[in-house]
Backbone as numpy.savetxt, mean C-alpha at the origin, in Angstrom:
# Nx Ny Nz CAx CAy CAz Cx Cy Cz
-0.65 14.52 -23.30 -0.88 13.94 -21.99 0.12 14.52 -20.99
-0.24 14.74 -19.48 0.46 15.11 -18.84 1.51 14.17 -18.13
2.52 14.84 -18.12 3.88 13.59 -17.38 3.11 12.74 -16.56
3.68 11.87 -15.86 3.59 10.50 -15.39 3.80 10.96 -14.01
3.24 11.10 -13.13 4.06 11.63 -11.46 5.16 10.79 -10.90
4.48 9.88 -11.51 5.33 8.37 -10.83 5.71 7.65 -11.82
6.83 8.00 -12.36 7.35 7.30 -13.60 8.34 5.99 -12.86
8.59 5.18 -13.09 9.18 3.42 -12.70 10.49 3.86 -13.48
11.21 3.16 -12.79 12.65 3.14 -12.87 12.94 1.91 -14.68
14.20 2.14 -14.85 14.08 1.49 -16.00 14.21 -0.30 -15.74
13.54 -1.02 -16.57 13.82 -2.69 -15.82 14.80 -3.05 -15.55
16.08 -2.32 -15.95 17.26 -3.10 -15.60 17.26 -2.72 -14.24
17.21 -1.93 -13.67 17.48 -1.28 -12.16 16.74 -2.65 -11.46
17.60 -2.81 -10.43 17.59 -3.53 -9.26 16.04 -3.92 -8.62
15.73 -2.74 -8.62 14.52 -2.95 -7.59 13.33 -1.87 -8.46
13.26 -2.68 -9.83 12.41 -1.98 -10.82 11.00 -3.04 -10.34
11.40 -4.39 -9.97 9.95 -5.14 -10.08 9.42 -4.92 -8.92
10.11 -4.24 -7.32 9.23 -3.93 -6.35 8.77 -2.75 -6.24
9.22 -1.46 -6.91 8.61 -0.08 -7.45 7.37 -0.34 -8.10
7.58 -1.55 -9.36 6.12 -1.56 -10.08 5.08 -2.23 -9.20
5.45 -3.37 -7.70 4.87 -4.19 -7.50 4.38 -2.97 -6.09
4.95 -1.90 -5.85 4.44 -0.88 -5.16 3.06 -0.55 -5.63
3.55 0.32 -6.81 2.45 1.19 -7.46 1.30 0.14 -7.90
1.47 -0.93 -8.53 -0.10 -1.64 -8.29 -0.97 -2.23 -7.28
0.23 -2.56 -5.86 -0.78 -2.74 -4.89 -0.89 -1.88 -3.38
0.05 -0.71 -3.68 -0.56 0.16 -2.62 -2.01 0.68 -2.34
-2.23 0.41 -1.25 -3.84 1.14 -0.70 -4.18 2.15 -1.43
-5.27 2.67 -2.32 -5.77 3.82 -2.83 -6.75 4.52 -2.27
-7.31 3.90 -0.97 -8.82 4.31 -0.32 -8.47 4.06 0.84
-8.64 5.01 1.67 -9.22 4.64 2.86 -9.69 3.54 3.88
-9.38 2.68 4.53 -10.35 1.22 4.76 -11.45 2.38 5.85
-10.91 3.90 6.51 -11.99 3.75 6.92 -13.35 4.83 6.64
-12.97 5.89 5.43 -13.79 6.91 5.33 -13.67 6.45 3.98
-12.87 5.93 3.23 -12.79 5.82 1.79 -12.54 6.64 0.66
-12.24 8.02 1.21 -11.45 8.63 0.77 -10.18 8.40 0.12
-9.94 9.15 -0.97 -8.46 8.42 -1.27 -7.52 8.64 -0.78
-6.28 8.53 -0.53 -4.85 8.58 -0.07 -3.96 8.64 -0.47
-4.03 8.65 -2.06 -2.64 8.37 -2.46 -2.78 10.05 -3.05
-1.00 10.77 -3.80 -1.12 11.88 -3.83 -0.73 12.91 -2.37
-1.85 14.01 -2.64 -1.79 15.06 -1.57 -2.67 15.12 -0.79
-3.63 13.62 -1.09 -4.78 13.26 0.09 -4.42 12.77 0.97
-3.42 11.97 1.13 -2.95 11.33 2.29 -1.24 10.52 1.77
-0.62 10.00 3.04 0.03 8.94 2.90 0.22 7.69 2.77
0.88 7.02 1.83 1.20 5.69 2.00 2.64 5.24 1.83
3.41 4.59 2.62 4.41 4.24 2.75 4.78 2.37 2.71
5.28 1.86 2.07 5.44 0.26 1.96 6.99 0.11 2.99
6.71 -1.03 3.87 8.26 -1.56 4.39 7.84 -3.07 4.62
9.13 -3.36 4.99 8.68 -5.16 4.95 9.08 -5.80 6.07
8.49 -6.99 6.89 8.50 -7.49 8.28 8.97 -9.08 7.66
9.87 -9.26 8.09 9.79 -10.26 7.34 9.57 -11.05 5.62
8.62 -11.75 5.67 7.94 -11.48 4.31 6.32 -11.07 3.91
6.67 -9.89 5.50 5.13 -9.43 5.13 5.42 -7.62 4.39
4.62 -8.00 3.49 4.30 -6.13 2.78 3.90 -5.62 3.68
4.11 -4.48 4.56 3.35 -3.61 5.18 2.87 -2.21 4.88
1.89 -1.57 4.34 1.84 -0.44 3.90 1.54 0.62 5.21
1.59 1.77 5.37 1.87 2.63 6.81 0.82 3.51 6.03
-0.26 3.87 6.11 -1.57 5.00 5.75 -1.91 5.90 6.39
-1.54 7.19 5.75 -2.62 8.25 6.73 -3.38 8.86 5.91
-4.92 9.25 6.09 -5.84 9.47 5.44 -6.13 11.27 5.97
-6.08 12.09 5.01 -6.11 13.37 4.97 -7.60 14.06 5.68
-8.28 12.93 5.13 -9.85 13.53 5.11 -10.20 13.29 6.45
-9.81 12.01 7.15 -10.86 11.64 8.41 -9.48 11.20 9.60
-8.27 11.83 9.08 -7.08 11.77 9.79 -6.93 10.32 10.54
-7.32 9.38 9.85 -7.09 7.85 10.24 -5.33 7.70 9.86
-4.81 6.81 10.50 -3.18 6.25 10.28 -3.66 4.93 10.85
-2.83 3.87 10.18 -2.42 2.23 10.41 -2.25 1.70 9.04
-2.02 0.24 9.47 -1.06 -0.53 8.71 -1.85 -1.15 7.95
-1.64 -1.07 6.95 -2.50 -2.63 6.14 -1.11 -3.15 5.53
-1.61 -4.84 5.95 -0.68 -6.10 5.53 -1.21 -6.38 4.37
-0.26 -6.74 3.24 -0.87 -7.85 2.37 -0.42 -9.25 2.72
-0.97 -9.94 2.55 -0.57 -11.31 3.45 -0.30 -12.70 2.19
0.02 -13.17 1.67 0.14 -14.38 1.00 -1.03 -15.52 1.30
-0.98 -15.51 2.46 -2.02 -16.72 3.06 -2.32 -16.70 4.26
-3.52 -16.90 4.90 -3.78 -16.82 6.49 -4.12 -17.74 6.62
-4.09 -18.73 7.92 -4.76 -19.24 8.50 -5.65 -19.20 9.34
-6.98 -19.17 9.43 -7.61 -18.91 11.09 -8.50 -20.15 11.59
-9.36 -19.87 12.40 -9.79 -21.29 13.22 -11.28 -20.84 13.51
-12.14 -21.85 13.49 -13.54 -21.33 14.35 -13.24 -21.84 15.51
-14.13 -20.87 16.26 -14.16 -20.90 17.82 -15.06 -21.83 17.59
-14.75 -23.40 19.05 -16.02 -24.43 19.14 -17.06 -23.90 19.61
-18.35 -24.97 19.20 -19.29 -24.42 19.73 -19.77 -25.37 21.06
């Protein structure tokens, strides 16, 4: 089998559970051509606002960039009628 590209730090390291908690929920597609991104198709970058995940995407194929949040919980509202 070929090496690992992205081999995880060992568990004792500090910030081994947000490396792994990277690599399982970074964006792999596109939200808007669906193309993939991760690799030499595009970028993805994780930083944090608070206690929001923010991932930073640029998509190779259809040259899209923006943010996808993962969010814990939303609230929203219906508009009355």
């Amino acid at each position: 089998m070929p090496e690992d590209p992205h081999p995880l730090p060992p568990p004792t390291a500090w910030f081994a559970h947000d490396a792994e908690r990277h690599l399982l929920d970074a964006p792999r597609h596109c939200p808007r051509c669906g193309a993939p991104v991760s690799g030499s198709a595009g970028l993805v970058v994780e930083y944090w606002v608070a206690e929001d995940r923010v991932f930073y995407c640029w998509c190779r194929a259809c040259d899209w960039t923006g943010t996808i949040v993962h969010l814990q919980r939303h609230v929203g509202h219906e508009a009355a009628e």
